[in-house]
C-alpha positions as a Markdown table, in Angstrom:
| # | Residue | x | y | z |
|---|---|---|---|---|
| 1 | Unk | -9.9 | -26.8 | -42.9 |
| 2 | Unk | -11.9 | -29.0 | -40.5 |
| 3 | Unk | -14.3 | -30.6 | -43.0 |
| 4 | Unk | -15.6 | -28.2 | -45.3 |
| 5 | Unk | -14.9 | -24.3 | -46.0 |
| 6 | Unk | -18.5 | -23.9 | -46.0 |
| 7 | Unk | -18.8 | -22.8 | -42.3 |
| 8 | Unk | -14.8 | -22.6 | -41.1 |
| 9 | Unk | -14.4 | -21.0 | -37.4 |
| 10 | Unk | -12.6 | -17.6 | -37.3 |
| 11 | Unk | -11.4 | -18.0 | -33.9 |
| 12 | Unk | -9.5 | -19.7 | -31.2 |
| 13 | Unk | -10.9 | -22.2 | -29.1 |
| 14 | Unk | -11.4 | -20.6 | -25.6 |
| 15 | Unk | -11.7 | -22.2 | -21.9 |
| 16 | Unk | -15.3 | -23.5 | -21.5 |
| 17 | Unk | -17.4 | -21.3 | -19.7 |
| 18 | Unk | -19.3 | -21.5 | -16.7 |
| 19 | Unk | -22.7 | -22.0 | -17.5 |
| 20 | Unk | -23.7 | -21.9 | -14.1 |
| 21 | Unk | -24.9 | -17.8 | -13.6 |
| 22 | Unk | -28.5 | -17.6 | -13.0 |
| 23 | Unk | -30.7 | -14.5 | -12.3 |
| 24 | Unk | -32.6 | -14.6 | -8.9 |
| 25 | Unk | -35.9 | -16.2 | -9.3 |
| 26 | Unk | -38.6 | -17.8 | -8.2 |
| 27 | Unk | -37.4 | -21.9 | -8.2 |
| 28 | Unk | -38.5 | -23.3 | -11.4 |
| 29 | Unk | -40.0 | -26.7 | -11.3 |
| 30 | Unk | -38.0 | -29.9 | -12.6 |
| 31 | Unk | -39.3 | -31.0 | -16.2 |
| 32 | Unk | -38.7 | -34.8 | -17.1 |
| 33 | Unk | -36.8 | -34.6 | -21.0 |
| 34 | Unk | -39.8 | -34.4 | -23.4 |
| 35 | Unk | -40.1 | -34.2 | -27.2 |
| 36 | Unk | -40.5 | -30.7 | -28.6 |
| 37 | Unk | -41.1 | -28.7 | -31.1 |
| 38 | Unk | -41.2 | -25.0 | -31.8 |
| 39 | Unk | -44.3 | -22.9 | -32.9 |
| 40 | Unk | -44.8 | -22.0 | -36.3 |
| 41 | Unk | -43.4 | -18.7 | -37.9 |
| 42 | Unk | -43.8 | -19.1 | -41.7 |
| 43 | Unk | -42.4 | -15.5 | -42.8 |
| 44 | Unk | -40.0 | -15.7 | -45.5 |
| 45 | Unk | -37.6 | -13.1 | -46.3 |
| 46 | Unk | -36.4 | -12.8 | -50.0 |
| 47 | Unk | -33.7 | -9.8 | -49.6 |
| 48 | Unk | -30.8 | -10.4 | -47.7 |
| 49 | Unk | -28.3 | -7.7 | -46.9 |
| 50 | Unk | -24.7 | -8.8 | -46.7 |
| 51 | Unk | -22.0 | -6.4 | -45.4 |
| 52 | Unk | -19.2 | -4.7 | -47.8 |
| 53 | Unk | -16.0 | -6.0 | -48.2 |
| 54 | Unk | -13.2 | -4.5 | -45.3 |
| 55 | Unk | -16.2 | -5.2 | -42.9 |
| 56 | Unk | -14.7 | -5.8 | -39.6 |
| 57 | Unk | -15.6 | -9.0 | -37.7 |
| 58 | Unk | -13.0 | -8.0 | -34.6 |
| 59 | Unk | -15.2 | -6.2 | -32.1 |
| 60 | Unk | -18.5 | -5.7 | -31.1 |
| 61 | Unk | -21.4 | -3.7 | -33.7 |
| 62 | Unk | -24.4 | -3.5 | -35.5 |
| 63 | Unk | -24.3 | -5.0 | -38.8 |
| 64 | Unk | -21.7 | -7.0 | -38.1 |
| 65 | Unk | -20.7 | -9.9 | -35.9 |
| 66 | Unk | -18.1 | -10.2 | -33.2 |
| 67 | Unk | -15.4 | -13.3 | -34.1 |
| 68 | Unk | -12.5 | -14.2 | -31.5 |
| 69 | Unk | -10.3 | -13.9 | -33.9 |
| 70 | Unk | -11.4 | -11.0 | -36.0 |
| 71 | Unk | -10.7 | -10.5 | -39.9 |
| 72 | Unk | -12.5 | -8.6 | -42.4 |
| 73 | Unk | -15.1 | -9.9 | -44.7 |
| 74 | Unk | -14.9 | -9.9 | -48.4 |
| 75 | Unk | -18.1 | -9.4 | -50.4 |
| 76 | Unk | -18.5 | -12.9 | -53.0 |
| 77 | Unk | -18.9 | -12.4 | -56.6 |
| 78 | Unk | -22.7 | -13.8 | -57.1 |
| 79 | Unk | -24.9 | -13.3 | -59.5 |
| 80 | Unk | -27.4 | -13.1 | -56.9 |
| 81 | Unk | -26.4 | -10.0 | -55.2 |
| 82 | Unk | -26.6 | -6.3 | -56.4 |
| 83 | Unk | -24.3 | -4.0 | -56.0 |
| 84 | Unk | -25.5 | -2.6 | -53.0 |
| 85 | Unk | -25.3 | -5.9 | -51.1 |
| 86 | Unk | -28.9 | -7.1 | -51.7 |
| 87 | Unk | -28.8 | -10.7 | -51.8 |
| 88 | Unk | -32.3 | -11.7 | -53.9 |
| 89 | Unk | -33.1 | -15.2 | -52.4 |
| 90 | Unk | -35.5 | -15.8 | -55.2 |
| 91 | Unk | -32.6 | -15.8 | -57.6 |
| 92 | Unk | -29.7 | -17.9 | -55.6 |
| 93 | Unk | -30.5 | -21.1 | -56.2 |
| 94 | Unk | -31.3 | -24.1 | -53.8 |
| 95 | Unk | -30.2 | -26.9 | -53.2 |
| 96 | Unk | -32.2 | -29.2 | -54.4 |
| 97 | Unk | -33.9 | -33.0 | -54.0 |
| 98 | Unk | -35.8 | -33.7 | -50.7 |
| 99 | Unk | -34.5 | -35.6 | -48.2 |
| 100 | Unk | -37.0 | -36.6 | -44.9 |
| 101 | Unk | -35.2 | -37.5 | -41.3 |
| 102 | Unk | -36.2 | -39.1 | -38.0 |
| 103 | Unk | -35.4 | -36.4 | -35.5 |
| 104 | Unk | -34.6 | -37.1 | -31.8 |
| 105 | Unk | -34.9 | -34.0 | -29.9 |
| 106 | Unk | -35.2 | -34.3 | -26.0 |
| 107 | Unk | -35.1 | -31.4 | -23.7 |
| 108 | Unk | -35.3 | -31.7 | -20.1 |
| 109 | Unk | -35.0 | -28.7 | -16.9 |
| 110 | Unk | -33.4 | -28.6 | -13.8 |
| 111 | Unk | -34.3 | -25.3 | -11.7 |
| 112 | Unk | -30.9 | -23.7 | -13.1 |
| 113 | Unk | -30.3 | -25.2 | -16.6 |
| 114 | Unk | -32.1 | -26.9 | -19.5 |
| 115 | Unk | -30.7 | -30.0 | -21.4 |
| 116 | Unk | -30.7 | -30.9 | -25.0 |
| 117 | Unk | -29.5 | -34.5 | -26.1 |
| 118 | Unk | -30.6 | -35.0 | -29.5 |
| 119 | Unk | -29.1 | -36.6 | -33.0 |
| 120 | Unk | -29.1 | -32.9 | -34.6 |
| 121 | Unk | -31.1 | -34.1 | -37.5 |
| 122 | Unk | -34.2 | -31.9 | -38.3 |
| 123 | Unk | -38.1 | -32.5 | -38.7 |
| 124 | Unk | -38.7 | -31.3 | -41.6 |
| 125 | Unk | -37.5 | -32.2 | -45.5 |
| 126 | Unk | -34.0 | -30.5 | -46.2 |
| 127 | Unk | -32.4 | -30.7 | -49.8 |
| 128 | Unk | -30.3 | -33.6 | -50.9 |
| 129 | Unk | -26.8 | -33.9 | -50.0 |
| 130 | Unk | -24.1 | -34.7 | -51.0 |
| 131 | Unk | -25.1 | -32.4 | -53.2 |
| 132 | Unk | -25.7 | -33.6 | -56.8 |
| 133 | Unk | -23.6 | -33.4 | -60.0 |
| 134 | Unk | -25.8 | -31.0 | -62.6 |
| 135 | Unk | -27.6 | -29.0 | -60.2 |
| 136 | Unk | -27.8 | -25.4 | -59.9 |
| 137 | Unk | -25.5 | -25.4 | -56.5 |
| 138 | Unk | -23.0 | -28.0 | -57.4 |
| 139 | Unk | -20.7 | -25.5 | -58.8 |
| 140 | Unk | -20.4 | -23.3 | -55.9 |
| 141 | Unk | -20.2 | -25.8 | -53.3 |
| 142 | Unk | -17.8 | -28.6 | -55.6 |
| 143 | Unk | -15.5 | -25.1 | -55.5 |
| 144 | Unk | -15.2 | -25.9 | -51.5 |
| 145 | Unk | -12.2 | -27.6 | -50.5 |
| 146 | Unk | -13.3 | -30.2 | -47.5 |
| 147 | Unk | -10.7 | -32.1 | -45.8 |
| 148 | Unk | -11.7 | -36.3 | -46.1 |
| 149 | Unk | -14.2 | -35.3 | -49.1 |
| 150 | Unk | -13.3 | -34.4 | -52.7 |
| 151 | Unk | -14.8 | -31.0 | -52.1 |
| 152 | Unk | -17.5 | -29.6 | -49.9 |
| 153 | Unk | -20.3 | -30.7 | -52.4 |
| 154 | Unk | -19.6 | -34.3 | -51.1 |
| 155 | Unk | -20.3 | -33.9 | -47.9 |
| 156 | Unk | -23.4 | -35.6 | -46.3 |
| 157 | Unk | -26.4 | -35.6 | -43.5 |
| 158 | Unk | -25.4 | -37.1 | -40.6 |
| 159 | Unk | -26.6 | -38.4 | -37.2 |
| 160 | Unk | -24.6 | -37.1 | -34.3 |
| 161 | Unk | -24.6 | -36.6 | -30.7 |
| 162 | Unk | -26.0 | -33.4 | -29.4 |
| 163 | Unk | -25.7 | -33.0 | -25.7 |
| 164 | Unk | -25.9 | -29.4 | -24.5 |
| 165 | Unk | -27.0 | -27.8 | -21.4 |
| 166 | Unk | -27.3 | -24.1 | -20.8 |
| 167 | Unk | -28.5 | -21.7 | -17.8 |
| 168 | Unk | -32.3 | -22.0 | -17.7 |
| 169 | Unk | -32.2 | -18.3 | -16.4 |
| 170 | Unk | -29.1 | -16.7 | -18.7 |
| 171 | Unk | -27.9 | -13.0 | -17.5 |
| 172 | Unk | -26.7 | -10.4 | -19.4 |
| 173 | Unk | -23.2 | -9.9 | -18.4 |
| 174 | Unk | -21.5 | -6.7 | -18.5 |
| 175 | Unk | -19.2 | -7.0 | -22.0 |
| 176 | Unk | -20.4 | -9.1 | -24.9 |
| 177 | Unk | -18.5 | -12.4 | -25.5 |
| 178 | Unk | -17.0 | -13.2 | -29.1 |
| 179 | Unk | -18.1 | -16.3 | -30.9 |
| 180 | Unk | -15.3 | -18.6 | -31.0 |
| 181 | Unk | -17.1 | -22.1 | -32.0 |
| 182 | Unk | -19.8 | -22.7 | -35.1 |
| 183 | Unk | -23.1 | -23.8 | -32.7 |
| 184 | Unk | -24.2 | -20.8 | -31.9 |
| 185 | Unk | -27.5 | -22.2 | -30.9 |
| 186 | Unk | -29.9 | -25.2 | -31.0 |
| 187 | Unk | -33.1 | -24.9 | -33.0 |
| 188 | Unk | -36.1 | -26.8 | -31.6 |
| 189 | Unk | -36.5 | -27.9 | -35.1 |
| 190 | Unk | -33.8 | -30.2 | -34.1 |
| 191 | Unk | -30.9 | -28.9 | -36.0 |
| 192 | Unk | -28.6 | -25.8 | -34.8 |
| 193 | Unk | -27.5 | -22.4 | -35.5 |
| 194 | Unk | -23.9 | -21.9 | -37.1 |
| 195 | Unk | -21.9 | -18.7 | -36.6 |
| 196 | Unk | -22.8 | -16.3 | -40.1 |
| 197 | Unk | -19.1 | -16.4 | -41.2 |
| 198 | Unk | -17.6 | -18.9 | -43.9 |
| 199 | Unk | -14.3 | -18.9 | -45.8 |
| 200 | Unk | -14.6 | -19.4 | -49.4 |
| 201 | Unk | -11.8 | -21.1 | -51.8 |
| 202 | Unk | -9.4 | -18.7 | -51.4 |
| 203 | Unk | -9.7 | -19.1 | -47.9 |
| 204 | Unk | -11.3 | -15.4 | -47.2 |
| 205 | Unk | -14.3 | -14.9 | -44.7 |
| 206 | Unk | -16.9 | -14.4 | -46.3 |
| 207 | Unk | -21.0 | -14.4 | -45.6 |
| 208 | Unk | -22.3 | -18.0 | -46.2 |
| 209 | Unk | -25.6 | -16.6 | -47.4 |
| 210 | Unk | -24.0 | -14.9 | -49.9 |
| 211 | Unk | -21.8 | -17.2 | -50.9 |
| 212 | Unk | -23.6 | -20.9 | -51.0 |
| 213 | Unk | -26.7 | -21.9 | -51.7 |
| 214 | Unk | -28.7 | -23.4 | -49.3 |
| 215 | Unk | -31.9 | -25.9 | -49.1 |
| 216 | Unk | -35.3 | -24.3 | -49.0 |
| 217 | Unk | -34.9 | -24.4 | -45.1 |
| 218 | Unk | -31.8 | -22.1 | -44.9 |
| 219 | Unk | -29.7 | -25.2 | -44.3 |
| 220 | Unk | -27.1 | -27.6 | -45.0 |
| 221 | Unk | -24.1 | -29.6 | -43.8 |
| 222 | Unk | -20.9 | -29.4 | -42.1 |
| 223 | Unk | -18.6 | -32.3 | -41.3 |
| 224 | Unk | -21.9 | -33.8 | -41.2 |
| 225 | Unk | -24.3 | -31.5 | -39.4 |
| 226 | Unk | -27.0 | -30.1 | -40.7 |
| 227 | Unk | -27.4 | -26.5 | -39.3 |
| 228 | Unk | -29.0 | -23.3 | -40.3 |
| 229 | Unk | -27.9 | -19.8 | -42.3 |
| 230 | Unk | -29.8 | -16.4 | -42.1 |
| 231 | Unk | -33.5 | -16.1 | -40.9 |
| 232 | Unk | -34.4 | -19.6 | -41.3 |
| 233 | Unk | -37.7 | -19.4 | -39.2 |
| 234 | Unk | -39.7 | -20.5 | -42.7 |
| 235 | Unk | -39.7 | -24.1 | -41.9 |
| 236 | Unk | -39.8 | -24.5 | -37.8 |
| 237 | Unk | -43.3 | -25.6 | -37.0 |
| 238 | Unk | -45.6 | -27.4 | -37.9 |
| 239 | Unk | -47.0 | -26.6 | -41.4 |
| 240 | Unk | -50.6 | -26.0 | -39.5 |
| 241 | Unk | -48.7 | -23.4 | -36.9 |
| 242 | Unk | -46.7 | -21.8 | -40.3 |
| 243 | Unk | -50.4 | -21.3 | -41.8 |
| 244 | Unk | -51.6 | -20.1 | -38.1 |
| 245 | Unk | -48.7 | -17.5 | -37.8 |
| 246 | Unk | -49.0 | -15.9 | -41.6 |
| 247 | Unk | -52.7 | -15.1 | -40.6 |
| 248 | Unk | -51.2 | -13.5 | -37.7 |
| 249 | Unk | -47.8 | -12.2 | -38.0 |
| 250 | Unk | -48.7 | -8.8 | -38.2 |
| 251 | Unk | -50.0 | -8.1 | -34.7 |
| 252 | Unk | -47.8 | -10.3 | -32.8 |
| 253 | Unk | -44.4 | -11.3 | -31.7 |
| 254 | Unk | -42.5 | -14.4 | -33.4 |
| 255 | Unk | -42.3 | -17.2 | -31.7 |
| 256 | Unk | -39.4 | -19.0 | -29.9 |
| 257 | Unk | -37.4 | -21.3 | -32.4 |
| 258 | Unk | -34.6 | -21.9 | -30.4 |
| 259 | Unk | -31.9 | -21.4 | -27.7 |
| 260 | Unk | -28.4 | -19.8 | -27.6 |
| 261 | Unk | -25.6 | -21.8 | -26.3 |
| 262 | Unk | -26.0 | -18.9 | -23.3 |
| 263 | Unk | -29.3 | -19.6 | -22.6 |
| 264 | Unk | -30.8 | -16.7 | -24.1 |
| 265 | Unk | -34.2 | -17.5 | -26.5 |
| 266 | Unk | -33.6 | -17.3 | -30.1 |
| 267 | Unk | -37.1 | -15.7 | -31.5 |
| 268 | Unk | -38.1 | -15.5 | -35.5 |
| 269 | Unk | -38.1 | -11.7 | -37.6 |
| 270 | Unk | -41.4 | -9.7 | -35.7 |
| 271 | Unk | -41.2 | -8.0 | -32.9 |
| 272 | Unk | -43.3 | -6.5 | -30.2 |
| 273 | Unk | -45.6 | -5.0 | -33.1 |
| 274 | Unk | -45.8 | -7.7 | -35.3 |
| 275 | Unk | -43.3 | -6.2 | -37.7 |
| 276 | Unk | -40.2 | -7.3 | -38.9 |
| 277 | Unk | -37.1 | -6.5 | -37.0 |
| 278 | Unk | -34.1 | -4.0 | -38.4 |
| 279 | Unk | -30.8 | -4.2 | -37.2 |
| 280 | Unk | -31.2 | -0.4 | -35.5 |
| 281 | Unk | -34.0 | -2.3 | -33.7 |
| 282 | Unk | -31.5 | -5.0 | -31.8 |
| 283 | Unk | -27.8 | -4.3 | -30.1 |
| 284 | Unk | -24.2 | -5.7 | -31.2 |
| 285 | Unk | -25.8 | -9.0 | -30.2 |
| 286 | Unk | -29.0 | -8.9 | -32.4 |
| 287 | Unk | -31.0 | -8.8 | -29.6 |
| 288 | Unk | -32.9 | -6.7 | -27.5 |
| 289 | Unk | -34.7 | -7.1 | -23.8 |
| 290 | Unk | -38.9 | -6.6 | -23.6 |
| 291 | Unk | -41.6 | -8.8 | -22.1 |
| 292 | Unk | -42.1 | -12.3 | -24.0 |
| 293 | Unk | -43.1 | -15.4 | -22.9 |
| 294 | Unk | -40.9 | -17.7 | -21.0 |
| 295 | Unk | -41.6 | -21.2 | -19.5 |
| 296 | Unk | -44.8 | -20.5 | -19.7 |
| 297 | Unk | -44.7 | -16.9 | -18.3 |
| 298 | Unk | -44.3 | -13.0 | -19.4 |
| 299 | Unk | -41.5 | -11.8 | -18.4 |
| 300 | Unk | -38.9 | -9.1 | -19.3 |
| 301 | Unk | -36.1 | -10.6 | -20.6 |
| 302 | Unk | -33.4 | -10.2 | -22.9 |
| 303 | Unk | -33.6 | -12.5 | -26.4 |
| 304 | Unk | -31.9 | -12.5 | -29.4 |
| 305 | Unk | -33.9 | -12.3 | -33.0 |
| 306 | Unk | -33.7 | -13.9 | -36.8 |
| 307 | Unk | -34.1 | -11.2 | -39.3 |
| 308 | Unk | -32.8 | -10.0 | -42.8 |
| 309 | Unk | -29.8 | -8.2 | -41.9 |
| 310 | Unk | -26.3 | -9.5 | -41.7 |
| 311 | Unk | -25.6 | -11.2 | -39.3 |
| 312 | Unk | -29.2 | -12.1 | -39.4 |
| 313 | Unk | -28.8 | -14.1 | -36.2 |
| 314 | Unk | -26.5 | -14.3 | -33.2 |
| 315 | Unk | -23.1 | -11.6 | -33.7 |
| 316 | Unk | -22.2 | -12.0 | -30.3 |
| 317 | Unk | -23.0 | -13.3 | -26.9 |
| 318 | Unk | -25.2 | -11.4 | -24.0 |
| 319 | Unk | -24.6 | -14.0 | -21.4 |
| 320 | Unk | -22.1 | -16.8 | -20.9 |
| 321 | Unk | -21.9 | -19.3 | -24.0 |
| 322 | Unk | -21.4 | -22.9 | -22.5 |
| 323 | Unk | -18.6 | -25.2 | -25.3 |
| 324 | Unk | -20.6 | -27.6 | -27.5 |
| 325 | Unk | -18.9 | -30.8 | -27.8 |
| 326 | Unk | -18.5 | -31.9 | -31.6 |
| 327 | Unk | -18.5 | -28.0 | -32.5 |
| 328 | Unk | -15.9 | -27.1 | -34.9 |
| 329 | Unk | -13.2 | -24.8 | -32.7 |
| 330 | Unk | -9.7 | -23.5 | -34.1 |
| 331 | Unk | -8.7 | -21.8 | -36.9 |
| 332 | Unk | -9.7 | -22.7 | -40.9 |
């Protein structure tokens, strides 16, 4: 395995794709890089459900995810999860400790594609890793094989040098692309999105939100990265926008918290209503095309969404993905 278990890649690497397709539009005006960060959208889900085990990971469907190189999950053994695949976040343990960063997140737009060079460290407290000896999740990550550490527990939060740019205007192409890389997406948070698919210490895929705890931010390392599981919308924002969006939530759409590595917007758990998103709600994808705002404008456009239901994020890709340098390619 690459560096840990924790998040291994189920498929081959693939030729980089052109990130050049852009829908007709009006010319977008050129933005010097600037420091961002994404609104607010403090809802917390508690219960998670994971997929059975025999789920296929091979093609494109709801409730599932769409790997280059297919396999079939297994279901982990936790005492967190029912027999019917409810995973009770309340009852998997966190990671713990508290660990603050300094995080360098710059994007900048051309008329055709948006930049982001960053050091992939987040702006809010994560949980302490390496994570520690006598804690509630050292057992289930010190289980971890990681290649350079004695197990995955071991591994730490590390600068590195995120440079990715996508289409400004993504289009939705004709088949859905399979995820063969971990960075699914970037968060404007400052960490990124990792494909919903790890392989536990027998080597078997499995759901990482089932099977590893996490910090309280739905996040934690590999080979160094800090990234994000599930719908980990709780801690984006500001804790002033969080507050702002609870008193809200009901009657309005989440927010953006991020990009695909396709361009597409990566949006928190409510939709158009205000309420929280079901997979019969979103496609293959997990996402779905209505008005939302966009540069600054309403427009119609396809996005994908965070919710509760495996694969909680990004199962496949509407538009061309663009290759992430320092992403984890290859087998596990």
């Amino acid at each position: 395995m690459a560096a840990s278990a924790a998040c291994a890649l189920l498929g081959p690497a693939m030729a980089p794709a052109d990130s050049g397709a852009v829908a007709a539009a009006a010319p977008h005006p050129v933005r010097a890089a600037e420091d961002v960060r994404g609104e607010g959208d403090g809802t917390l889900i508690t219960r998670l459900h994971t997929p059975p085990t025999g789920t296929s990971i091979a093609s494109p469907a709801r409730d599932t995810l769409f790997a280059c190189k297919g396999g079939t999950l297994t279901r982990p053994d936790r005492p967190w999860i029912d027999a019917h695949g409810v995973i009770d976040v309340l009852k998997r343990p966190f990671v713990s400790g508290t660990m603050h960063w300094h995080k360098y997140l710059k994007v900048s737009t051309t008329a055709t594609e948006r930049r982001f060079k960053g050091n992939g460290l987040p702006d809010h407290a994560t949980g302490r890793f390496p994570v520690q000896k006598g804690t509630p999740a050292y057992k289930y990550y010190a289980e971890i094989p990681a290649h350079g550490y004695p197990n995955a527990a071991a591994i730490p939060i590390k600068p590195w040098n995120l440079d990715i740019t996508v289409p400004r205007d993504p289009a939705v192409q004709a088949q859905p692309t399979c995820i063969d890389q971990l960075t699914t997406g970037m968060a404007l948070a400052g960490g990124t999105f990792h494909l919903e698919v790890a392989t536990d210490a027998e080597d078997r895929p499995v759901d990482p939100n089932a099977a590893l705890p996490l910090d309280r931010c739905w996040g934690h390392p590999y080979d160094t990265q800090y990234h994000y599981h599930g719908p980990s919308q709780t801690c984006f924002g500001s804790k002033h926008s969080r507050r702002s969006a609870n008193t809200r939530a009901r009657s309005r759409h989440s927010p953006l918290v991020g990009y695909a590595i396709d361009g597409f917007g990566i949006f928190g758990p409510r939709g158009e209503d205000g309420e929280i998103v079901k997979n019969r709600d979103l496609d293959v994808c997990h996402g779905h095309t209505h008005a939302i705002m966009w540069d600054g404008k309403k427009v119609v456009m396809y996005h994908y969404h965070l919710n509760g239901e495996y694969p909680y994020s990004i199962g496949c890709f509407r538009g061309k993905p663009v290759t992430v340098s320092g992403s984890g390619h290859g087998g596990h």
